[in-house]
C-alpha positions as CSV (number, residue, x, y, z in Angstrom):
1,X,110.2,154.6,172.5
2,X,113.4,156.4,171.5
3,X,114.1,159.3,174.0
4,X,117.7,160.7,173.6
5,X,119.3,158.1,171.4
6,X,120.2,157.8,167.7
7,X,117.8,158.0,165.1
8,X,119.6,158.3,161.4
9,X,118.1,155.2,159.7
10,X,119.9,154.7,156.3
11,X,119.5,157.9,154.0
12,X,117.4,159.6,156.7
13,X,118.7,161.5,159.3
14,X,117.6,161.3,162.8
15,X,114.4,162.4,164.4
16,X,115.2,162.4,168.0
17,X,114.9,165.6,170.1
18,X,118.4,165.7,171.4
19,X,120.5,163.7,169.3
20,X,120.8,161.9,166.0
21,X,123.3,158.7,165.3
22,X,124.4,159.1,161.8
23,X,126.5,155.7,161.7
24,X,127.6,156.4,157.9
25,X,130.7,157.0,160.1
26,X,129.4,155.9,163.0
27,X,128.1,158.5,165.3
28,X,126.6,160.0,168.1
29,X,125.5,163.3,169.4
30,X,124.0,164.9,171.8
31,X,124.0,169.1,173.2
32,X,123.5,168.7,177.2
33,X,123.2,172.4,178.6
34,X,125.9,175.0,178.0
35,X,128.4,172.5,176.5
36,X,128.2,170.5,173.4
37,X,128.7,167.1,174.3
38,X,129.2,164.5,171.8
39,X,130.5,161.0,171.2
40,X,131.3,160.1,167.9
41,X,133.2,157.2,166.0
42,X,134.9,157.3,162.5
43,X,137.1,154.3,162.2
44,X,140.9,155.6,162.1
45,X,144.2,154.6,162.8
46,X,146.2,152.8,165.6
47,X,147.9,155.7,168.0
48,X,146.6,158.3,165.3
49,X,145.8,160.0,168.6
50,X,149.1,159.6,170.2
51,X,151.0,161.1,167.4
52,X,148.6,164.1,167.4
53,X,150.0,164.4,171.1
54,X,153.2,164.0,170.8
55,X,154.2,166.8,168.3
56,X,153.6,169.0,170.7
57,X,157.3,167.6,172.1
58,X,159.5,170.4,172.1
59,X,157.8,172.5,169.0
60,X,156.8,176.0,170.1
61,X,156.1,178.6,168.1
62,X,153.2,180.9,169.3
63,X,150.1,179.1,168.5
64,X,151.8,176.5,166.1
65,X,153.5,174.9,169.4
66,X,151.4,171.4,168.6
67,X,152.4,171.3,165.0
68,X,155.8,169.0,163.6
69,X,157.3,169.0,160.4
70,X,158.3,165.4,159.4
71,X,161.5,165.4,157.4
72,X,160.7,162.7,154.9
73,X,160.6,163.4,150.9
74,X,158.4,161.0,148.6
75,X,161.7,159.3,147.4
76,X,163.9,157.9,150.2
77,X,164.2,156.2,153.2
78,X,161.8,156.5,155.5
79,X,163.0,158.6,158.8
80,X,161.7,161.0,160.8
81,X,162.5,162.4,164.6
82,X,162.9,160.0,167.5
83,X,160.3,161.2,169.5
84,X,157.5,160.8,166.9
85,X,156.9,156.9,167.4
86,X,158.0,154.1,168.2
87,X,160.5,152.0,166.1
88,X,157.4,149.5,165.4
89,X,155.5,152.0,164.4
90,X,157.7,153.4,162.4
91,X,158.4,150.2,160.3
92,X,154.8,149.6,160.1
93,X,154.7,153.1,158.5
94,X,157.0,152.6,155.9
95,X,155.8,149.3,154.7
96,X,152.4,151.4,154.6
97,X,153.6,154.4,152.9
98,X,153.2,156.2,155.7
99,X,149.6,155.5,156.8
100,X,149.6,153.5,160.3
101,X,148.6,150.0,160.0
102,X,144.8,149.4,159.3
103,X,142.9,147.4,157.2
104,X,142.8,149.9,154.3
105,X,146.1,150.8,154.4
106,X,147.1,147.3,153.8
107,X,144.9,147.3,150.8
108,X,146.1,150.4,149.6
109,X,149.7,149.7,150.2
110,X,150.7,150.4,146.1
111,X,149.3,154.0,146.5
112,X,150.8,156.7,144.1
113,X,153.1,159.2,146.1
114,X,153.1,163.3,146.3
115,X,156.2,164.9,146.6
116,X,156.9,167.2,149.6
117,X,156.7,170.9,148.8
118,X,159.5,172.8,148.3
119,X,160.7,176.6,148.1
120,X,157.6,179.2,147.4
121,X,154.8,178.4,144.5
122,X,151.7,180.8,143.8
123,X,148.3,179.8,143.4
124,X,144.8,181.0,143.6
125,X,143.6,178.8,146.0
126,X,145.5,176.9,148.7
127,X,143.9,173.9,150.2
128,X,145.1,172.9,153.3
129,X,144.0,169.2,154.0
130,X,144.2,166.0,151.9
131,X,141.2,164.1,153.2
132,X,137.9,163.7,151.7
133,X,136.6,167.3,152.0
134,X,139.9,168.9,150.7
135,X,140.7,166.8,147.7
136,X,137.2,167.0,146.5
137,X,137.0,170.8,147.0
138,X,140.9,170.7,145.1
139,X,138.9,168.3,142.6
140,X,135.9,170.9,141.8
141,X,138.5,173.9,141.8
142,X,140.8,172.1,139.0
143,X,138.1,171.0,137.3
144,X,136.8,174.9,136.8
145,X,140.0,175.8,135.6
146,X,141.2,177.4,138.6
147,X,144.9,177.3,140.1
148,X,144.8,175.0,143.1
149,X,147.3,173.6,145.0
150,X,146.9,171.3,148.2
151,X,148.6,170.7,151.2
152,X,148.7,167.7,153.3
153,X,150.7,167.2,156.4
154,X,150.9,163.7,156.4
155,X,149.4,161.4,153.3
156,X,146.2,162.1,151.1
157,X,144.0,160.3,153.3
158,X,146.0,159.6,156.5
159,X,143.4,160.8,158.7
160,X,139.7,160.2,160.1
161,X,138.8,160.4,156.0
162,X,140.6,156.9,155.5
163,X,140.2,155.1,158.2
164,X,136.4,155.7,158.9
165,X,133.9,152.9,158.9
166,X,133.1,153.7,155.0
167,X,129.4,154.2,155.2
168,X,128.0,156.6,152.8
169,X,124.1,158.2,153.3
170,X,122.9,161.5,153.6
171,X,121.8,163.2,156.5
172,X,124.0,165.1,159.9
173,X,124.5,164.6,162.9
174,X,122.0,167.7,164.0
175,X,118.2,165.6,163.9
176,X,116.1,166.4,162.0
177,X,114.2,167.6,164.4
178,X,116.5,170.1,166.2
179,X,117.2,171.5,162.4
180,X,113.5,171.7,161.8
181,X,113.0,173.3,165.4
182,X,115.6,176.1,164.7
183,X,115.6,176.4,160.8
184,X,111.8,175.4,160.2
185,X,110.9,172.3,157.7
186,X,112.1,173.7,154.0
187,X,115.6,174.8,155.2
188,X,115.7,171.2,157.0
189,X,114.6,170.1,154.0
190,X,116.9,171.8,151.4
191,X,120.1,170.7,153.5
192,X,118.7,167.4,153.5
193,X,118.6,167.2,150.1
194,X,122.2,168.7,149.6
195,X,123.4,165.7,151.8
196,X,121.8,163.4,149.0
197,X,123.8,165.3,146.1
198,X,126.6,164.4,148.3
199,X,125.7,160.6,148.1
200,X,125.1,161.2,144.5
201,X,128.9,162.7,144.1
202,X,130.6,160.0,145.7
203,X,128.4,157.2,144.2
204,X,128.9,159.2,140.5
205,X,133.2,159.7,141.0
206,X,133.5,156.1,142.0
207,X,131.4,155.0,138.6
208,X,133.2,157.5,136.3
209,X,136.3,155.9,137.1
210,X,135.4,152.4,136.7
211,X,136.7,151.7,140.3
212,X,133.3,150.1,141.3
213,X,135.4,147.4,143.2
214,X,135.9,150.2,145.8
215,X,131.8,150.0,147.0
216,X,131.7,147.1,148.9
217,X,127.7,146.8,149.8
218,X,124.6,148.6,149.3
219,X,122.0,149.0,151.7
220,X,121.9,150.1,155.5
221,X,120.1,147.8,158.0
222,X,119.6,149.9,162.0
223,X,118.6,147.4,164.1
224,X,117.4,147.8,167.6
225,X,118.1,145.9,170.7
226,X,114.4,146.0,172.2
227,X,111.3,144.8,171.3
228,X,109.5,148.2,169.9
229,X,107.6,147.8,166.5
230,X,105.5,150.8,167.2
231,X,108.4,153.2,167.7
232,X,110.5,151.6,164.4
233,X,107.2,152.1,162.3
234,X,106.5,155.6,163.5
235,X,109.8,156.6,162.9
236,X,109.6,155.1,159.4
237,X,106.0,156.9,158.7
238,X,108.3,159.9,160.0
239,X,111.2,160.2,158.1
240,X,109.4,159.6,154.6
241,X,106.6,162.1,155.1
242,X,108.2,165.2,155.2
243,X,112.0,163.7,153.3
244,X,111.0,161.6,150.9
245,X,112.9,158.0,152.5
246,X,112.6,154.9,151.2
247,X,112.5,153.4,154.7
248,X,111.0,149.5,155.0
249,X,110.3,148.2,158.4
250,X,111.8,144.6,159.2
251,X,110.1,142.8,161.9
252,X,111.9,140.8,164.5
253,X,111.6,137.0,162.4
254,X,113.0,138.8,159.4
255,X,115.9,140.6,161.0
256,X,116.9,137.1,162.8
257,X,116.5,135.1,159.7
258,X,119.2,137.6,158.6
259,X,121.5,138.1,161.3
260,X,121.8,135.4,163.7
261,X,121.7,136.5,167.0
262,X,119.0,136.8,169.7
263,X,120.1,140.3,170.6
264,X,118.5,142.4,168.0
265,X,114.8,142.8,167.4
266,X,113.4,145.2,165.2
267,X,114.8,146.8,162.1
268,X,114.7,149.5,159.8
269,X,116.4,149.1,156.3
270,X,117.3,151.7,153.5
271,X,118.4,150.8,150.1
272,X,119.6,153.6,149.2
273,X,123.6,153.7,151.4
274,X,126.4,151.7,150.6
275,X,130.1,151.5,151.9
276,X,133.2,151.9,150.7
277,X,136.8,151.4,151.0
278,X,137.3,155.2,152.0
279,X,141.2,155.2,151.5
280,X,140.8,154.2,147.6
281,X,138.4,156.8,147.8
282,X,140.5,159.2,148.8
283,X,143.1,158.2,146.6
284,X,141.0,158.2,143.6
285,X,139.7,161.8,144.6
286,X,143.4,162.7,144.4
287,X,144.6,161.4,141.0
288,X,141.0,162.6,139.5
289,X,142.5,166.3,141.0
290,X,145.6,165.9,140.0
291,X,144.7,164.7,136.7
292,X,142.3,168.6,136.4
293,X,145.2,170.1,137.3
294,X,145.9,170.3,141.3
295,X,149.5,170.5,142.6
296,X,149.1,168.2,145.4
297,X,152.0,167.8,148.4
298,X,152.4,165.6,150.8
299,X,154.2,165.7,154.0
300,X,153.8,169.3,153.8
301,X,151.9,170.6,157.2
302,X,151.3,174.2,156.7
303,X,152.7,176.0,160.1
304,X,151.2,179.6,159.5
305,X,148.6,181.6,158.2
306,X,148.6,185.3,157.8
307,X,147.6,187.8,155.4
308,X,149.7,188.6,152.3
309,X,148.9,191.8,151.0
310,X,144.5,191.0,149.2
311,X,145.6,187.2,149.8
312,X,147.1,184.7,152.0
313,X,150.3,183.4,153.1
314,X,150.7,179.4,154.3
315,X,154.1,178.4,155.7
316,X,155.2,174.9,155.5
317,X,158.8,173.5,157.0
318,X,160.3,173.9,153.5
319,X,158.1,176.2,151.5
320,X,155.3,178.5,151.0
321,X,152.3,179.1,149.2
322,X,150.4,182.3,148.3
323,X,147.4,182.8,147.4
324,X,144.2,184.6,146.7
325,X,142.6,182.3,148.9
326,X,142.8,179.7,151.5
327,X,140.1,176.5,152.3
328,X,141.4,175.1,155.4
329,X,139.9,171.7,155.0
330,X,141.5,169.6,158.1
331,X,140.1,168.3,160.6
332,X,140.7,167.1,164.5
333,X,144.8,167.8,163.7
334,X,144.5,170.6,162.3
335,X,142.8,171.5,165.1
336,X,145.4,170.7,166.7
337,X,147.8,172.2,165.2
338,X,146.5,176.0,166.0
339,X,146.4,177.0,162.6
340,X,143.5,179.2,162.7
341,X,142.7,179.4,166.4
342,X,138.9,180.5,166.3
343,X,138.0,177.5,164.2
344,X,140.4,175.0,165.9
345,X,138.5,176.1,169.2
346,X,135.2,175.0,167.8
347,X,136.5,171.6,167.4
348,X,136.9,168.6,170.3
349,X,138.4,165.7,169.3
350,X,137.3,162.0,170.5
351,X,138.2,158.9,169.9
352,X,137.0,155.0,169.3
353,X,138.3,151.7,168.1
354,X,137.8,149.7,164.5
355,X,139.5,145.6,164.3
356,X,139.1,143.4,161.2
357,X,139.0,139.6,161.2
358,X,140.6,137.0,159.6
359,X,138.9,135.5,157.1
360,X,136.2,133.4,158.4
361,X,134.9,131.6,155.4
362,X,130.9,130.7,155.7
363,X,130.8,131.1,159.1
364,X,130.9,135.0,158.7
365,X,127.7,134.6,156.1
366,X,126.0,132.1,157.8
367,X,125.8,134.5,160.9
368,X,125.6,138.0,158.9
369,X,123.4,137.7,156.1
370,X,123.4,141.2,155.0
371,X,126.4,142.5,152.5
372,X,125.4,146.3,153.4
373,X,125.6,148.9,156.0
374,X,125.0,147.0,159.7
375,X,124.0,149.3,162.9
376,X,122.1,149.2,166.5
377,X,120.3,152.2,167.6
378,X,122.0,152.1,171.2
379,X,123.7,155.9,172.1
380,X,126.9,154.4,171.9
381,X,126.6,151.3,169.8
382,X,128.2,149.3,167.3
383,X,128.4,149.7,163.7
384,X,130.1,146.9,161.5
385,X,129.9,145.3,158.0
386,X,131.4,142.2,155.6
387,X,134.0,143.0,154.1
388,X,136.0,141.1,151.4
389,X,132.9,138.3,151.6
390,X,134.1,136.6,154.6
391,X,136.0,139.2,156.8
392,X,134.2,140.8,159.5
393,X,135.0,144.9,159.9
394,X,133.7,146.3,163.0
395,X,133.8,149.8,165.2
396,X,132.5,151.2,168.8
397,X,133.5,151.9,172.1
398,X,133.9,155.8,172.1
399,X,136.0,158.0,174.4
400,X,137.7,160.8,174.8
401,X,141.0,158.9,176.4
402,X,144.2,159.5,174.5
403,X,145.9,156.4,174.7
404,X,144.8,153.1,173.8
405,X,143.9,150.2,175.3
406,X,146.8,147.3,176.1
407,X,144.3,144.7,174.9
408,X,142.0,146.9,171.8
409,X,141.5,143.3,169.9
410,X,140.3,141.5,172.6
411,X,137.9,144.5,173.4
412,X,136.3,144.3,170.7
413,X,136.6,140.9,170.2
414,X,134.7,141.0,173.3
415,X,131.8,142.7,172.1
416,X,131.7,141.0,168.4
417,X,131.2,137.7,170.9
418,X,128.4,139.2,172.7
419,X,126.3,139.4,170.3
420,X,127.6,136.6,167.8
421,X,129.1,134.1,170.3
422,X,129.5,131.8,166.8
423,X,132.2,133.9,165.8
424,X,133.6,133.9,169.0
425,X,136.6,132.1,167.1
426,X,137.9,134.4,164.9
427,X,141.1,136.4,165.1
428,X,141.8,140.0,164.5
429,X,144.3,140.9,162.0
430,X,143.9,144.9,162.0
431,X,143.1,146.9,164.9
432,X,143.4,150.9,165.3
433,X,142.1,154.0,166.9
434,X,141.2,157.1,165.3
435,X,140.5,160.5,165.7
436,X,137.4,162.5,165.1
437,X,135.9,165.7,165.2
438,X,133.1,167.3,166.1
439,X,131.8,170.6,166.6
440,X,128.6,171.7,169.3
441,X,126.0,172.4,167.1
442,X,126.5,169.1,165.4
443,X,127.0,170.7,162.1
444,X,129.8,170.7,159.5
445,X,131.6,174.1,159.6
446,X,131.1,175.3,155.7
447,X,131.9,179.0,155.4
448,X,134.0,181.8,155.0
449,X,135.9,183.0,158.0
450,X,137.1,185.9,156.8
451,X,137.7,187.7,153.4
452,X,139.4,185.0,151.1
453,X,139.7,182.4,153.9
454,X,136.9,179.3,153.9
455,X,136.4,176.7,156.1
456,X,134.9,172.9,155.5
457,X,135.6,170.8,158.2
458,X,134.1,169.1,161.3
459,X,132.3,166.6,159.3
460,X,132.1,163.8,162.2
461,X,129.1,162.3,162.8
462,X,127.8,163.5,159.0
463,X,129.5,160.6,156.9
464,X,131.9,160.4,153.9
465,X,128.7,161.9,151.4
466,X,128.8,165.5,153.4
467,X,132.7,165.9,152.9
468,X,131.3,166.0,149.2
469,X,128.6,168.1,149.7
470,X,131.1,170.6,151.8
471,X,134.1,170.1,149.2
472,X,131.4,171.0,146.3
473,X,129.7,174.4,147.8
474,X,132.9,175.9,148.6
475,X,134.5,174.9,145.2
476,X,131.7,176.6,143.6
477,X,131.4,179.4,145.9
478,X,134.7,180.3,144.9
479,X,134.6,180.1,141.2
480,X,131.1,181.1,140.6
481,X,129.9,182.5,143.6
482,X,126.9,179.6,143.8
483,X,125.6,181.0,147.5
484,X,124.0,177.3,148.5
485,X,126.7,177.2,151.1
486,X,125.1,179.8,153.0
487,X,122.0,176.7,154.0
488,X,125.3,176.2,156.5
489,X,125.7,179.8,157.8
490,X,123.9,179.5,161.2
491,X,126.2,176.8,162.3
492,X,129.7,178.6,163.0
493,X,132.8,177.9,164.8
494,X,131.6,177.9,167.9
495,X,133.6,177.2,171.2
496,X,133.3,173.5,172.0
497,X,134.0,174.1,176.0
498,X,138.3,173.4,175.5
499,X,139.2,170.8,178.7
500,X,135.9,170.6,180.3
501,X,133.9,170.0,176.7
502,X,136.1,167.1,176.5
503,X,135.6,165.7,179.7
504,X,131.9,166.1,179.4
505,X,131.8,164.0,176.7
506,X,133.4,161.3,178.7
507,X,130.7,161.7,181.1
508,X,128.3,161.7,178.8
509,X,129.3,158.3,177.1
510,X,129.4,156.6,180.5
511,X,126.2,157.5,180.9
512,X,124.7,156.9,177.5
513,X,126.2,152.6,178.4
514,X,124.0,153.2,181.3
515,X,121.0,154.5,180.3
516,X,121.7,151.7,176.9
517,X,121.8,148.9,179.7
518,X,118.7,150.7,181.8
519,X,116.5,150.2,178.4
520,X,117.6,147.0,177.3
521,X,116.8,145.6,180.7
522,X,113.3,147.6,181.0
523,X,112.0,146.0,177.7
524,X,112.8,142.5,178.1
C-alpha cells in the first residue's frame, strides 16, 4: 500500500495523501508541517547550479546582488568574465552555443541565434524568460496580434525547460487528493482537465510544424518495486473514476517480459504521454513566436523592475524595455536573481543528476522493451527512457547540494547497473546537473502579482504540458481577459522557508531512501 510516496501514473496525477510524483519531469513532493518540503528532478545541465552561484561574485546592487550580465553578442567570439567558469566550460559553451554540455544541446548544436538587446524598445508586453512557459505565453501573445518582446538571460532554453527528462502528461505535483481535499472534486477536476489542453498544445505545435522527429516515444509505464497488485489496481479503479484515465494494470510476468530485470513488479501503463527532445521544443516554440511577431533577445537578463508611469520598466546591462505589462516567466534563476522578491521567496531551488549512454545497439532493447515514458513509484526514484533506439537516457538522485559530484557518471552508472546489471557495460557520454524549482503548495504560480505584472513559473514537478497550460492562460488573460487562470488563484507565492526550507528538503530526501529501502525490504 502506497502511504507517502508518488502516485502520478501516466496522464493521471497522484492520489496519495501527502505527495504526488509527477515524473513527466521527474518529481517528488511532499508538505511536512510548517515547511514545504520537496524533492524534485528535471533533467538540466552540468554546474547549471554552480553558475547560478557564482554570479553573485562581486555583483551588488540592492536586491539584484545575485544577478550578472554576460558580455557576449550573438555574432562574435565567445567571452565572458573570468570568474563565471572554468576555461572547459567555457569551450564546451561555445561549441554549444552557449548551453552547457548535455545530450540535447549536442543535438541542438545548429540552433538559430537572438541577438542581445540593445538601447530602449517599447512594447506591450515584456516577457521575462525564454523557457517553455515564456516562449509559449510570447507565442500566444504574437499570435493575438499583440506587441511582445522577450527577454532571456542566457539562451532560449538554457534552463530546467531544456534539459528536463522530456516527459509530457497532465497532471501537478499537488495529488489529487490534497487538490480535491482543499478545492473539492469539480475544481480538481477542471484543473485536471486544463493540464490535458496543455498535453494537447505541445502534442498539436510539434505536429503543425512537421517536427514530429522531436517526440521520441509514446506511452508512460510506472512501475513499482514490490509485489502489490491490490494497491496498483485500486489506484487504477481510482484515477479513472472520477478523471477519466485510461490506466491498464500490467502484472508482474508482463512488466518482466518487457523490462528485464528482477527488480520491478507491478505496473501501471498510460497511453496517452510521450517524450520529447525538450530543447527542439523550445527552440521551435521560439521561431513559431518569432515568426507571429515576438522580438526575442538573448543574453539579455533583465536587472530591474519598477513601475513606469501605468506600465513597467525592465533594465537589462545594455537596454531597456517598457511596457504595459510584464510576465515574469523564469524560474529557479530568476529566483535567484531577486528580481521580484515576493515571488523569488516562494521558490527553493534543488537539484539532481541526468547521464546518457553510448550507443548500446540490441543490448539496450533487448533489456528495455518499452520506447515510452519508464518510472518506479519509489519517493525518490528513477525515471529514464530510450533514446535515439539504442541510447539509454536516465535521471535521479535528488539534493539540494550545490556542487556536483567528482564521479556523477559513475553514480548513476551505479544505479543504471542495479537494476540492469546487463548494461553494466555501457559508457556515459553526457552527464549534467540541473536546477529546479518548486514552490510549497506544489502548484505552479499563474497569476497576477500586481496591476500589469503576471507571473507563470514554478512549474517543477508538473511537467513540460503545464508550462503550456500556464503560457496559454496568461496569454489570454492578457488579450481577452479569459479568467480560467483564476482555477490557479489559491496557490500564491508563498514563502518556501529560505535556508531552513532548503535544508528540510535534504532531510526529507534522506529519509524518503530510507523509508524506500524500509518497504522494499518489508515486501519481499
Amino acid at each position: 500500500m502506497w502511504r507517502c510516496g508518488p502516485s502520478h501514473v501516466g496522464s493521471a496525477p497522484g492520489l496519495s495523501s501527502c505527495g504526488p510524483f509527477d515524473l513527466s519531469q521527474g518529481a517528488f513532493f511532499v508538505h511536512c508541517g510548517k515547511i514545504a518540503c520537496a524533492t524534485l528532478f528535471l533533467g538540466s545541465n552540468r554546474n547549471w547550479h554552480r553558475l547560478g552561484t557564482r554570479r553573485a561574485a562581486g555583483k551588488v546592487s540592492s536586491s539584484l546582488s545575485l544577478l550578472r550580465s554576460w558580455p557576449k553578442v550573438v555574432d562574435a567570439p565567445w567571452t565572458q568574465e573570468a570568474d563565471a567558469r572554468t576555461l572547459s566550460e567555457t569551450r564546451t559553451s561555445m561549441a554549444l552555443n552557449g548551453h552547457v554540455d548535455s545530450y540535447y544541446a549536442r543535438r541542438n548544436a545548429h540552433e538559430v541565434l537572438f541577438r542581445r538587446l540593445g538601447g530602449t524598445e517599447k512594447a506591450a508586453v515584456c516577457v521575462v524568460g525564454g523557457g517553455l512557459a515564456g516562449l509559449t505565453t510570447a507565442r500566444e501573445l504574437a499570435s493575438a496580434g499583440t506587441d511582445v518582446v522577450l527577454l532571456e538571460a542566457e539562451r532560449v532554453g538554457w534552463g530546467a525547460s531544456g534539459r528536463n527528462g522530456g516527459f509530457v502528461s497532465a497532471g501537478y505535483a499537488a495529488g489529487l487528493a490534497e487538490l480535491e481535499a482543499r478545492l473539492g472534486v469539480d475544481r480538481t477536476r477542471a484543473l485536471y482537465e486544463l493540464s490535458r489542453m496543455g498535453v494537447a498544445y505541445v502534442r498539436e505545435t510539434i505536429e503543425a510544424a512537421g517536427a514530429g522527429d522531436i517526440i521520441g516515444g509514446h506511452g508512460w509505464l510506472k512501475v513499482i518495486r514490490h509485489d502489490d497488485a491490490e494497491g496498483m489496481k485500486r489506484r487504477r479503479d481510482l484515477m479513472a473514476g472520477t478523471y477519466g484515465a485510461n490506466v491498464e494494470f500490467w502484472e508482474t510476468e508482463r512488466v518482466r517480459a518487457t523490462l528485464k530485470t528482477e527488480t520491478y513488479f507491478q505496473a501501471l501503463h498510460d497511453a496517452g504521454p510521450f517524450h520529447i527532445d525538450p530543447l527542439a521544443y523550445a527552440r521551435l516554440l521560439a521561431a513559431r513566436a518569432r515568426d507571429a511577431g515576438a522580438r526575442i533577445f538573448e543574453e539579455s537578463a533583465a536587472t530591474g523592475l519598477t513601475r513606469s508611469g501605468t506600465g513597467w520598466r525592465v533594465e537589462t546591462a545594455s537596454g531597456a524595455i517598457e511596457a504595459e505589462a510584464v510576465v515574469l516567466a523564469g524560474s529557479a534563476y530568476q529566483a535567484l536573481s531577486g528580481l521580484w522578491p515576493s515571488l523569488d521567496r516562494a521558490i527553493v531551488p534543488v537539484a539532481t543528476y541526468v547521464v546518457t549512454s553510448n550507443a548500446l545497439g540490441s543490448a539496450v532493447t533487448d533489456s528495455i522493451g518499452f520506447s515510452g515514458c519508464i518510472a518506479d513509484t519509489r519517493r525518490a526514484g528513477d525515471y529514464y527512457r530510450v533514446v535515439e533506439g539504442d541510447r539509454l537516457l536516465w535521471g535521479g538522485r535528488i539534493t539540494t547540494r550545490r556542487s556536483e559530484p567528482t564521479d556523477l557518471a559513475g553514480l548513476l552508472k551505479a544505479d543504471i547497473a542495479a537494476i540492469y546489471p546487463q548494461l553494466s557495460h555501457l559508457e556515459v557520454e553526457t552527464a549534467w546537473s540541473g536546477l529546479m524549482a518548486y514552490a510549497v503548495h506544489k502548484m505552479p504560480i499563474i497569476r497576477p502579482l500586481e496591476e500589469g505584472l503576471w507571473s507563470v513559473t514554478a512549474f517543477g514537478g508538473h511537467g513540460v504540458a503545464q508550462t503550456a497550460t500556464g503560457g496559454v492562460l496568461v496569454a489570454s488573460a492578457l488579450t481577452s481577459g479569459d479568467d480560467r487562470w483564476r482555477q490557479f488563484e489559491p496557490f500564491g507565492p508563498r514563502f518556501a522557508g529560505g535556508p531552513v526550507g532548503r535544508m528540510g528538503t535534504q532531510l526529507l530526501y534522506w529519509g524518503m531512501q530510507f523509508r524506500d529501502r524500509r518497504e522494499e525490504r518489508a515486501a519481499r
